[in-house]
Residue, then its C-alpha position, 0 to 999 in steps of 0.5 A: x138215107x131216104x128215110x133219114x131224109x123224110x124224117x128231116x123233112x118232117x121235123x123241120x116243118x113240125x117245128x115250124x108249124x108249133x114255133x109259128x103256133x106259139x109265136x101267134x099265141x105270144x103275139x096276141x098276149x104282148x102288148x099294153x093289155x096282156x092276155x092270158x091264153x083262156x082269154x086269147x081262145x075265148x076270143x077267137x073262138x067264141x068272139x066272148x070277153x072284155x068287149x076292150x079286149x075282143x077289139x083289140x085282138x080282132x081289129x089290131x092284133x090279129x090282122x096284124x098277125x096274119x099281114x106279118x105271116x102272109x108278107x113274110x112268107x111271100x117275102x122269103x119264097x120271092x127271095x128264093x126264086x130270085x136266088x133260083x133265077x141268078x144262081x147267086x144264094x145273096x140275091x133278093x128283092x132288097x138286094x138287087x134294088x126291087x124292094x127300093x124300086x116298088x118303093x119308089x113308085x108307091x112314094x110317087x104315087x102317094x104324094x100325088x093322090x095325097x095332094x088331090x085330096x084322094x085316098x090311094x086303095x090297096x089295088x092302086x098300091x100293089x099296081x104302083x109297087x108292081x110296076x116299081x119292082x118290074x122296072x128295078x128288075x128291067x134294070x137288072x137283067x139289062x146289067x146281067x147281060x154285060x156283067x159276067x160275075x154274079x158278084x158284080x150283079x149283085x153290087x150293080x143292084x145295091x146301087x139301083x137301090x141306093x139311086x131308087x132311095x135317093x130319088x126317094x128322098x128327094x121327092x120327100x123333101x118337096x113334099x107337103x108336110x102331112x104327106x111326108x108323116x104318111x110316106x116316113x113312117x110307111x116307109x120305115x117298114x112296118x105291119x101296124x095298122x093292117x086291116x082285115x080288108x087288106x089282109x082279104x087283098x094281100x091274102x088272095x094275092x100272096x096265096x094265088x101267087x104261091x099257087x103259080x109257083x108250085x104249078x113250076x116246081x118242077x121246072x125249078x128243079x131241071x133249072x137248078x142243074x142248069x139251063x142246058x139240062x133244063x132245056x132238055x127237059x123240055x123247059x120253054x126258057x124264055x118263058x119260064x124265066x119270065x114267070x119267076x121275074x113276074x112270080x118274085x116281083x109280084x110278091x116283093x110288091x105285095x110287101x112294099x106296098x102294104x108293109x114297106x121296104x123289109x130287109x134281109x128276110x128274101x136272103x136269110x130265110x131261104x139260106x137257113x131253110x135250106x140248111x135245116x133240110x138239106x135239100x133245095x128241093x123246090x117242092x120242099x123249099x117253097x113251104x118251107x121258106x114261106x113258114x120260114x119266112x113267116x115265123x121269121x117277122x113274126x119273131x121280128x115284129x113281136x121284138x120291134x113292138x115290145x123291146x122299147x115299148x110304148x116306142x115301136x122300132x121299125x120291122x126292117x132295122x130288126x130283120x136287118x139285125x137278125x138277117x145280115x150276119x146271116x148274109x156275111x156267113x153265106x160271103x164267108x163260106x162261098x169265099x172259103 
């Protein structure tokens, strides 16, 4: 059994790895100008080529690469601990309102700096999606103290989604015309003009992050058999409980502020991972929602920029496409 297991293990990471491989290599192909695979190598490895071409890749393509793989992973691993945290396997950062709570904030902070006249930075965006996402949760877990079931939970986030978004939109509505063009097409939901200066920021931050949470998988582990068992084990609750709101939040508010609002991923990759290995193991689970995740709006963004090109669809009407039968299969099956 136990070696059954590890051969599981790794062939699921094995196929990842190559899937995600291949993804990166068809992502950097698809396009207006399509490249062959000697080219892509040239170009990355040796910085040689069509002087177009070498443009494109390094300063449209493949920032956009690594943003769509870092925010994914960071999106899937946010929905984990979330899961983890409520014991609920439909709990995640768009679900339970933080996503349209980080949006929110940024919204707000945009109009205002937009109208002065000043450029918001990268850090203002991340603190303003941060303070977004501890505020939804604050909400949250004020509503998981009065409600019993899980359930409830997770309509009562749905709601403080749908508030967040109309608060939203309301605002839009009495903005400047050229800050409502800034805030329509960041809200969508997209990894396009992404630059290696922002992916430095989301790279340190994301990966700094994933850090912290693999310092607490063993905690995680005594917290899945429960509170009590936890607690025995010598867990500091309190503490322990508010490191996974900061670590989930931190992470959702990395992907509003940089990509926007993306749908489903927090949900469906950690369910489909787990399945894949059969163990929700967190030193296992972890790296394995963060490739997940990452293969996962690879995939997505490859679809929304080439299926009705030269128009790009937004990642979050993909990921919801892909993600919420996923959603209703876990409904179904807790149901049966």
């Amino acid at each position: 059994m136990k070696r059954s297991g590890s051969i599981r293990y790794a062939a699921v990471f094995l196929l990842l790895t190559i899937v995600l491989l291949l993804l990166i290599v068809w992502n950097i192909n698809s396009g207006s100008v399509p490249l062959s695979v000697q080219e892509i190598l040239r170009i990355l490895l040796k910085k040689e080529g069509d002087p177009t071409a070498v443009s494109i890749v390094w300063q449209i393509r493949l920032p956009r690469i690594l943003a769509a793989i870092l925010l994914g992973g960071a999106l899937a691993v946010s929905g984990f601990l979330l899961q983890t945290f409520f014991h609920n396997p439909i709990a995640g950062p768009f679900v339970l309102g933080i996503s349209s709570g980080a949006k929110l904030v940024v919204a707000l902070v945009m109009i205002f700096f937009l109208e002065k006249g000043i450029t918001v930075s990268s850090g203002m965006m991340v603190l303003s999606a941060f303070v977004g996402s501890m505020i939804s949760m604050g909400f949250v877990l004020l509503l998981s103290r009065r409600v019993q079931r899980m359930s409830m939970l997770v309509v009562a986030g749905v709601m403080i989604g749908y508030i967040c978004s109309a608060i939203t939109d309301f605002v839009v509505t009495f903005a400047d015309d050229s800050n409502i063009v800034n805030l329509h097409n960041w809200s969508l939901g997209s990894f396009s003009g992404t630059s290696f200066a922002q992916v430095r920021v989301i790279a340190v931050l994301v990966l700094l992050a994933l850090a912290a949470v693999f310092l607490l998988s063993k905690p995680i582990s005594a917290y899945q058999l429960g509170e009590v068992y936890a607690q025995n084990m010598g867990v500091n609750i309190p503490l322990f409980r508010a490191a996974l709101i900061l670590l989930s939040s931190l992470l959702s508010a990395c992907v509003t502020a940089f990509a926007g609002p993306i749908s489903f991923v927090g949900i469906a990759v950690p369910h489909l991972m787990k399945t894949a290995l059969k163990s929700a193991r967190p030193i296992l689970m972890i790296p394995a929602c963060f490739f997940g995740g990452a293969v996962f709006c690879l995939l997505c963004d490859l679809i929304a920029r080439t299926v009705f090109s030269p128009t790009e669809l937004s990642i979050s009407s993909v990921t919801a496409v892909f993600g919420a039968p996923i959603v209703l299969m876990i409904m179904v099956r807790r149901q049966k």
